[in-house]
C-alpha positions as CSV (number, residue, x, y, z in Angstrom):
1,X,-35.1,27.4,1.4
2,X,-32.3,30.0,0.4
3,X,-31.5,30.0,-3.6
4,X,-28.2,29.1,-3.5
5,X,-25.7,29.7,-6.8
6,X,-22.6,27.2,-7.1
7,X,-20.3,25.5,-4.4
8,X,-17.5,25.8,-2.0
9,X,-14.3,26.4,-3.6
10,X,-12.6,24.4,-0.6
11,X,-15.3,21.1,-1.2
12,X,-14.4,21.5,-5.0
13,X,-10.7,21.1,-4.1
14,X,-11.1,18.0,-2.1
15,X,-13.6,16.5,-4.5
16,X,-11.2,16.8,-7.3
17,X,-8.5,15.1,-5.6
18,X,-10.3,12.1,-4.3
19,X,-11.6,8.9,-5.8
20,X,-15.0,9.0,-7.9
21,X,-16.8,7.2,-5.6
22,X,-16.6,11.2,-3.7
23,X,-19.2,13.2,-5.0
24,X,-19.6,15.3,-1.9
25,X,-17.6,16.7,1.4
26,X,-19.9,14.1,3.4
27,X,-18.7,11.1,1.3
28,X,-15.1,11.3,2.6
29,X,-15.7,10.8,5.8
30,X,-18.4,7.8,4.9
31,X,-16.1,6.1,2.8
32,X,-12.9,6.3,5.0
33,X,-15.3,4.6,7.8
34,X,-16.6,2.0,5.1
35,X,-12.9,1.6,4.1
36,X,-11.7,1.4,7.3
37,X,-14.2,-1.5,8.6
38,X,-13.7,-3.6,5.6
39,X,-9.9,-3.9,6.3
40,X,-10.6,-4.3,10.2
41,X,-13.0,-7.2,8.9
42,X,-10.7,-8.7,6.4
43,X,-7.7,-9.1,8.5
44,X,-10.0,-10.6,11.3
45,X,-11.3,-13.0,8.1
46,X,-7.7,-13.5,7.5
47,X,-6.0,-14.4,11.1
48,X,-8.9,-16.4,12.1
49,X,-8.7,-18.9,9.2
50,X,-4.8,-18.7,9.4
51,X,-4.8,-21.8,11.2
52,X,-6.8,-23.9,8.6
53,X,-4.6,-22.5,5.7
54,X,-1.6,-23.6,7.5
55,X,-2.8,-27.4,8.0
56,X,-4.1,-27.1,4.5
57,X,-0.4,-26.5,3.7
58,X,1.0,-28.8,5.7
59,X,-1.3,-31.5,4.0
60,X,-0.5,-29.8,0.8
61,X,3.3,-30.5,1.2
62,X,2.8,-34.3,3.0
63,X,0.6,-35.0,-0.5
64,X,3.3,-33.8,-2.2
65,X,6.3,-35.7,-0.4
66,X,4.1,-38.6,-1.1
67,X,3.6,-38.4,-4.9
68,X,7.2,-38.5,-4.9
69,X,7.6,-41.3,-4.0
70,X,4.6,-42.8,-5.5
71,X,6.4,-41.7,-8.9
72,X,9.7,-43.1,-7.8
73,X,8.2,-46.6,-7.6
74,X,6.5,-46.0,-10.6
75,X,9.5,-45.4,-12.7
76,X,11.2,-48.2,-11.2
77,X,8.7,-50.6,-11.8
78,X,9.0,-49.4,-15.5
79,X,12.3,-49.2,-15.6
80,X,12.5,-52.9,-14.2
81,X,9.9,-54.3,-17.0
82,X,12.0,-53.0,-19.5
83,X,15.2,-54.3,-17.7
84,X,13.3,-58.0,-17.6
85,X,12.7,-57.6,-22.0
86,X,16.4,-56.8,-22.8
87,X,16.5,-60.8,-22.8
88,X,14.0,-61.2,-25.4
89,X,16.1,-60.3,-28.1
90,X,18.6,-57.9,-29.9
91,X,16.0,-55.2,-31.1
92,X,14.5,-55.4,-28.0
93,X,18.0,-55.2,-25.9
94,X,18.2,-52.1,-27.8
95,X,15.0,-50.6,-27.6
96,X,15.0,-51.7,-23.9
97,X,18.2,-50.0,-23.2
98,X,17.0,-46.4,-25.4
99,X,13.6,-46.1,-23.3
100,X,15.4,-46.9,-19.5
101,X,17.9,-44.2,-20.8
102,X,15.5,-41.6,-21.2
103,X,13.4,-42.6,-18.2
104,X,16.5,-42.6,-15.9
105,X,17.9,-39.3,-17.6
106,X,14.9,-37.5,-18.8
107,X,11.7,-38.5,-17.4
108,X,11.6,-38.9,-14.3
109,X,14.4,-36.2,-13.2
110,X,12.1,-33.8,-14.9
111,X,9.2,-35.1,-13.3
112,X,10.6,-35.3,-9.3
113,X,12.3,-31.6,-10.5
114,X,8.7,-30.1,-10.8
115,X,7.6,-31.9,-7.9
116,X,10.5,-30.7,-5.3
117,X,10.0,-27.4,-6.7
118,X,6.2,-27.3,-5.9
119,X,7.8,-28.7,-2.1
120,X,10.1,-25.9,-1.8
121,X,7.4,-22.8,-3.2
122,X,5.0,-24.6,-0.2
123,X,7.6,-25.0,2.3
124,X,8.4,-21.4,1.9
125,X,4.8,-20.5,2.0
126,X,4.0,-22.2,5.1
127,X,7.0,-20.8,6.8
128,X,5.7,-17.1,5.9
129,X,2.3,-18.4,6.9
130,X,3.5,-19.6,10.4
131,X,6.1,-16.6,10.9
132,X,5.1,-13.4,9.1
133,X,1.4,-13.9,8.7
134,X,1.2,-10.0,9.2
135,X,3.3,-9.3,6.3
136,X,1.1,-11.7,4.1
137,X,-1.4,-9.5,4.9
138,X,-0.1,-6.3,4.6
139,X,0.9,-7.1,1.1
140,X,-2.9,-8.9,0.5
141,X,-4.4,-5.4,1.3
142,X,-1.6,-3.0,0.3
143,X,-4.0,-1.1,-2.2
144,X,-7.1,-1.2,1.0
145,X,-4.5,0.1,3.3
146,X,-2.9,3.0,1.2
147,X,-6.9,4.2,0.3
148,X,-7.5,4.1,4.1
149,X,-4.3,6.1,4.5
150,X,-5.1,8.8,1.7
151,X,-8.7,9.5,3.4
152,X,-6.9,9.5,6.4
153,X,-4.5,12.3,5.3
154,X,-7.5,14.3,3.7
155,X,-9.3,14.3,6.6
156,X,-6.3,15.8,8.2
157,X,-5.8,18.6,5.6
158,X,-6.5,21.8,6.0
159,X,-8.9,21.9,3.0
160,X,-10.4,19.3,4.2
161,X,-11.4,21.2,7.8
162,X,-11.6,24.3,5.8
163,X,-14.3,22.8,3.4
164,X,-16.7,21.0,6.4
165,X,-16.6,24.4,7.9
166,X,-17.9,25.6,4.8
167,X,-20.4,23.5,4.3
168,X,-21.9,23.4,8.0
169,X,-22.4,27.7,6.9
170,X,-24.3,26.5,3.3
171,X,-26.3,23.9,5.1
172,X,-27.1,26.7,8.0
173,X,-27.6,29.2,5.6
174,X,-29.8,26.9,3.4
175,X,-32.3,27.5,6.0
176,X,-32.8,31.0,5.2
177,X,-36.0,31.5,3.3
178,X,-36.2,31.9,-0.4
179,X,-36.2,35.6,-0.4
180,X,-32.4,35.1,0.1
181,X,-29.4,34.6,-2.7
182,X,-26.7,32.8,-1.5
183,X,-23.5,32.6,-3.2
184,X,-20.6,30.3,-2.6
185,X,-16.9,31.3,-3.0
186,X,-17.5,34.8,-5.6
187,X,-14.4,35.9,-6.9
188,X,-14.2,39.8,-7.2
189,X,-11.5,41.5,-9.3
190,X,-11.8,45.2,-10.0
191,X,-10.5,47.5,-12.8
192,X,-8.1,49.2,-10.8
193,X,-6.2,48.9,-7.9
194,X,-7.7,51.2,-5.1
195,X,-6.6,52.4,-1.4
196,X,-6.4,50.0,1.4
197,X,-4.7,51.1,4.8
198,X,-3.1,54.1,3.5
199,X,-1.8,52.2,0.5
200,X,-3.4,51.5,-3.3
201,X,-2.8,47.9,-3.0
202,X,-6.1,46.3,-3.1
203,X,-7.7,44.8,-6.4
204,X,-9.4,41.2,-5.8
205,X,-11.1,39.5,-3.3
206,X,-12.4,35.7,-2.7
207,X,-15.2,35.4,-0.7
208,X,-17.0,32.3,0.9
209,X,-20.5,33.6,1.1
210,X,-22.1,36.7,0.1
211,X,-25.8,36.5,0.8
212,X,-28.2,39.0,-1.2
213,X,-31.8,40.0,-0.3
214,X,-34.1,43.1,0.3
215,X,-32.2,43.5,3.9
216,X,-29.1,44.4,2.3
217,X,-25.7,42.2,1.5
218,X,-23.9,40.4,4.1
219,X,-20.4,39.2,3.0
220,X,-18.7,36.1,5.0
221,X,-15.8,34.7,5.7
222,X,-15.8,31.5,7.5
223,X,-12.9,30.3,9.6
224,X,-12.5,26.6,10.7
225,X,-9.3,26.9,12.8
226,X,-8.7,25.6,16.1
227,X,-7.3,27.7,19.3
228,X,-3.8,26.5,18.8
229,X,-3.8,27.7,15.3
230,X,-5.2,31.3,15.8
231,X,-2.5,31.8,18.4
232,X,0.4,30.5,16.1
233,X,-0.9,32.2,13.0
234,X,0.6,35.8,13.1
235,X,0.8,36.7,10.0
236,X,-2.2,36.1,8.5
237,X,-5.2,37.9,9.6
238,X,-8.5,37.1,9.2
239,X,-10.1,40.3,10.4
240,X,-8.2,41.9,7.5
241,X,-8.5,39.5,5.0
242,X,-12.5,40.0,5.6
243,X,-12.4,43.8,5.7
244,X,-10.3,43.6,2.9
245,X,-12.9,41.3,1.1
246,X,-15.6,43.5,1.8
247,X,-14.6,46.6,0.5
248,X,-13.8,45.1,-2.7
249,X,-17.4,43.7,-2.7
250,X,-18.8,47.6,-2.0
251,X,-16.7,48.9,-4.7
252,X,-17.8,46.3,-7.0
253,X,-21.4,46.6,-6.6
254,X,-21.8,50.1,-6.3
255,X,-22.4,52.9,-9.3
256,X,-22.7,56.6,-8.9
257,X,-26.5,56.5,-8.2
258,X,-26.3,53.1,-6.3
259,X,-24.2,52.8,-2.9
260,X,-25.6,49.4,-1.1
261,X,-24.4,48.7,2.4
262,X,-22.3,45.8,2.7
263,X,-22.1,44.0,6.2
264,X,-18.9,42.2,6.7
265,X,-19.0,39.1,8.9
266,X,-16.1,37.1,9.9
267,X,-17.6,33.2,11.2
268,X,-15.9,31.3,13.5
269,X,-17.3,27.9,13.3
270,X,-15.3,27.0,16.7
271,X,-16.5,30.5,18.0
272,X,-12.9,31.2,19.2
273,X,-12.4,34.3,17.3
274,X,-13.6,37.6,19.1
275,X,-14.2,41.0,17.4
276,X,-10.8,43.4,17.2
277,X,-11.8,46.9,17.4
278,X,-8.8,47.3,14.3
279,X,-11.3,46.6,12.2
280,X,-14.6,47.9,13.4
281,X,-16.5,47.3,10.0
282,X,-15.7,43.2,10.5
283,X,-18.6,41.9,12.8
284,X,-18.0,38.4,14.2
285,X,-20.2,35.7,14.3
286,X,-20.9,32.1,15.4
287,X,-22.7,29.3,12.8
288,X,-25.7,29.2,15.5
289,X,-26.0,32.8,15.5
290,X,-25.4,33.7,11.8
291,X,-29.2,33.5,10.3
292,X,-30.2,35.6,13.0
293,X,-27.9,38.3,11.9
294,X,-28.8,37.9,8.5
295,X,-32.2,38.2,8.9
296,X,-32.4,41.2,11.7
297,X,-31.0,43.6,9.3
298,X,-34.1,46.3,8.0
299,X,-34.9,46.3,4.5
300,X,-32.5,48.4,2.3
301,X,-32.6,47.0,-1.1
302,X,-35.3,47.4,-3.5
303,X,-36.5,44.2,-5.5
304,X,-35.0,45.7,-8.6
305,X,-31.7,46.0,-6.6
306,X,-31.7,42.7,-5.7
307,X,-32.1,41.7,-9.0
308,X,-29.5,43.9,-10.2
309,X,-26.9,42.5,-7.9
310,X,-28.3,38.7,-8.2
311,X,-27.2,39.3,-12.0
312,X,-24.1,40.9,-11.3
313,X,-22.5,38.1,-9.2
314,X,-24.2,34.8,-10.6
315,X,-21.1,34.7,-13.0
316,X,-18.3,35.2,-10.2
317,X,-19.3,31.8,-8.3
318,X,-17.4,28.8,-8.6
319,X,-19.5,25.5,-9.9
């Protein structure tokens, strides 16, 4: 297996903005699916014991109705003992009289009160229950169904793409034996700016991969787009951008008694993406085809210039 040095700058951008339960470019897609079926199976849960809950409310509210009136005849039954005892006596008339007061104007309005409020909060309850049982459960789930949403609009970002596309080239590259360095998303910046297309305009480079052994140093670029994409993209171009990226790795590696040859490979992961002769030094590849084209190259390097250039770009990686 290939030694490989840090991660995919595009899979470190989508990690960081997803939940912790994402650790890796392979858990968004596992979670959104896991997601995704619990909310399917919790709204069939729901709507198929919707029924039940609503003749539980209904029995609810008939319970209710009757405790009413239950209380109704108990207060009067008080009320009418205590009527009955305003005969035994003055104190007792007045006593009698005080208690039915409070009873009649206290007691039992603040009793039936509660009681016709706990009607009405069930009433409305059933009625939602029975009318807008979807909206019950849209608000049940809201915090399931905005997660399911999110992974959903990941999936559909470019990073997202960008970052699968990147990791199908790692977990192809990974392959490789363990004669070969493979470094994920170096970051070049040199001293000075220096030539590029008739113009001193060049300075830094990212690159996705630049793989290091005694067969030399192959630069990649990997490119996840679809056909409808590369047509509408115009102004970006990836032959450049990979030419570009390359010469900046030459420069950097190179010293007055070291020039190594840098092969520059643009991948198209959807192999839609066919070699312009603009930029002869930009070979294009497909994921299926890339190890091949790695490992065909004839020894070039030295061990100790391995070494040297396995040093030089171990701190450029992202982790």
């Amino acid at each position: 297996m290939a030694i490989i040095y840090g991660i995919s700058q595009s899979e470190k951008n989508v990690i960081e903005h997803t939940p912790d339960s994402v650790r890796k470019i392979d858990d968004v897609d596992a979670v959104h699916k896991h997601l995704t079926n619990e909310l399917a199976s919790e709204k069939k849960d729901f709507f198929e014991k919707l029924p039940t809950r609503i003749k539980e409310k209904e029995d609810s509210i008939e319970k209710i109705k009757n405790d009413q009136t239950s209380l109704n005849q108990n207060y009067d039954k008080k009320i009418k003992i205590l009527e009955d005892k305003k005969s035994e006596g003055i104190l007792q008339l007045i006593s009698s009289s005080f208690k039915i007061a409070v009873l009649k104007n206290y007691s039992k309005p603040k009793q039936l009160h509660k009681m016709q409020t706990l009607e009405y909060e069930q009433q409305d309850s059933l009625l939602k229950l029975k009318n807008n049982p979807q909206e019950i459960f849209d608000k049940k789930s809201e915090y399931k169904r905005n997660e399911v949403k999110r992974f959903g609009e990941i999936k559909k970002s470019p990073e997202y793409i960008g970052a699968l596309g990147e990791v199908s080239v790692l977990q192809k590259l990974s392959q490789l034996s363990n004669e070969y360095h493979v470094f994920c998303d170096v970051r070049v910046e040199l001293d000075r700016y220096v030539t590029y297309g008739g113009r001193r305009n060049l300075k830094s480079a990212q690159m996705d991969f630049v793989i290091v052994s005694k067969r030399g140093v192959v630069m990649i670029e990997v490119k996840n787009w679809s056909m409808g994409f590369y047509k509408q993209n115009k102004a970006f171009n990836p032959h450049e951008q990979t030419d570009r990226a390359g010469r900046v790795l030459w420069i950097f590696l190179k010293s007055w008694r070291f020039n190594p040859n840098v092969k520059n490979v643009l991948l198209s992961i959807r192999g839609n993406i066919s070699y312009n002769q603009s930029y002869k030094a930009v070979f294009v590849s497909s994921l299926d085809k890339i190890n091949d084209v790695i490992q065909n190259k004839l020894d070039s390097l030295s061990e100790k210039d391995v070494n040297k250039i396995v040093k030089k770009l171990k701190g450029r990686v992202t982790r």
